[in-house]
N, C-alpha and C positions, 0 to 999 in steps of 0.2 A: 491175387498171387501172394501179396505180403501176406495175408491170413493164415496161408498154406505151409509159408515155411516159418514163420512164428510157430504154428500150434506144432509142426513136424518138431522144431529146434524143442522145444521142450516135453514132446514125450519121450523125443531120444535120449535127452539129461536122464530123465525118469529110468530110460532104459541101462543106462551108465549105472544108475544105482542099481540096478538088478545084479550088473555085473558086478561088484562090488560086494554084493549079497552073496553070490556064487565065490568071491575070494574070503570072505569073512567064515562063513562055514564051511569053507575046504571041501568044496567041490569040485573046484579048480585052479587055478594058479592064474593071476592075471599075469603076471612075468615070471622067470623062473627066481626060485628064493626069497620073495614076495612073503613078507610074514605077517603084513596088517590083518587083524588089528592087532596082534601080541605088542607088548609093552605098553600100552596105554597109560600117559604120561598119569591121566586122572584116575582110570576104573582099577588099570593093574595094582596100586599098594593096596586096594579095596577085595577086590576079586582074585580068582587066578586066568588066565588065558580062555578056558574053556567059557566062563560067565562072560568072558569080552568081546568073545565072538558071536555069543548070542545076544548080545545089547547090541552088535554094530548089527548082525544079521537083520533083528527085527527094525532095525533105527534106515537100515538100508531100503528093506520094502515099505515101509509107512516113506519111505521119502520119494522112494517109484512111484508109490499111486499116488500122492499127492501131485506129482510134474505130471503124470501121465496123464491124469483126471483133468487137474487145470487146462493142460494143453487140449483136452478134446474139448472141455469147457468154453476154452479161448475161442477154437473151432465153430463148436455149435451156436455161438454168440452168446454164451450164460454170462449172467450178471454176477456168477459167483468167481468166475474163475481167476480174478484179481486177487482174491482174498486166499485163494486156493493156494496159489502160488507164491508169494508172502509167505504164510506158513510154510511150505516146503521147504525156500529158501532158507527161512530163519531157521527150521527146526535141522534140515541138514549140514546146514553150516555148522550150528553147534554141536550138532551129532560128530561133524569130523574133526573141531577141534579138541572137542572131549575125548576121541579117539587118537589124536596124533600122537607119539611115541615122546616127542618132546625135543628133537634133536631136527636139524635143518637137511640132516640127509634122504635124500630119496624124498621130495616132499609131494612129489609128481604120484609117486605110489600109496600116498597116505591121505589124497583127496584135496590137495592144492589147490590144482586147475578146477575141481570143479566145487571147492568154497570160490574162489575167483568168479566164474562163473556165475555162482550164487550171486555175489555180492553186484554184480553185473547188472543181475536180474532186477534185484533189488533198487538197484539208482535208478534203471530205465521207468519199472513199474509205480515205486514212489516219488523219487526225486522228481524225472522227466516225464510223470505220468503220460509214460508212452507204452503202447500203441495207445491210442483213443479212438477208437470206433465208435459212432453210432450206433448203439442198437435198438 
């Protein structure tokens, strides 16, 4: 049963970043007036708006399949799926703080909770190399 909702809890992460994908390229509005990623404390003096949402856009789905894949990974008992998910962590994590505006407001809308989350993942999988399954 824990297997079931470990691999569920991280393809739904995965699935978070789809959404995220869908606000980044204005396909829809995660809340109303929601502007992530506009302002990007790091991309925007570089870029303008338009280039920032396709960095977070594509930074979005390479961070879905990486959760998603590990999580079925986790599932199927692959011996990859640790390393899979690692990488997710770390590269979405920095995907959002390189995305974040720079200011402490709305942080919940610019990917907080789920670097949190990340960093989460991260203690359990490294630190308390947990779960540990046999396979």
């Amino acid at each position: 049963m824990l297997k079931v909702v470990i691999s569920l809890f991280l393809v739904l992460h995965g699935v978070v970043y789809l959404l995220y994908f869908g606000q980044s390229w204005r396909l829809f509005e995660l809340q109303p007036g929601m502007s992530w990623p506009d302002g990007s404390w790091a991309l925007s003096r570089l870029l303008s708006n338009e280039p920032v949402r396709l960095v977070a856009s594509v930074a979005c789905v390479v961070a879905a399949v990486g959760f998603i894949l590990g999580g079925a990974g986790f599932f199927l008992e692959q011996a990859w799926w640790r390393a899979l998910i690692v990488s997710a962590s770390v590269f979405a994590s920095v995907a959002f703080v390189l995305l974040w505006d720079g200011t402490a407001r709305a942080l919940d809308n610019q990917g907080a909770i789920g670097l949190l989350i990340n960093l989460a993942i991260l203690a359990a999988v490294l630190v308390f190399q947990w779960p540990s399954f046999a396979y």
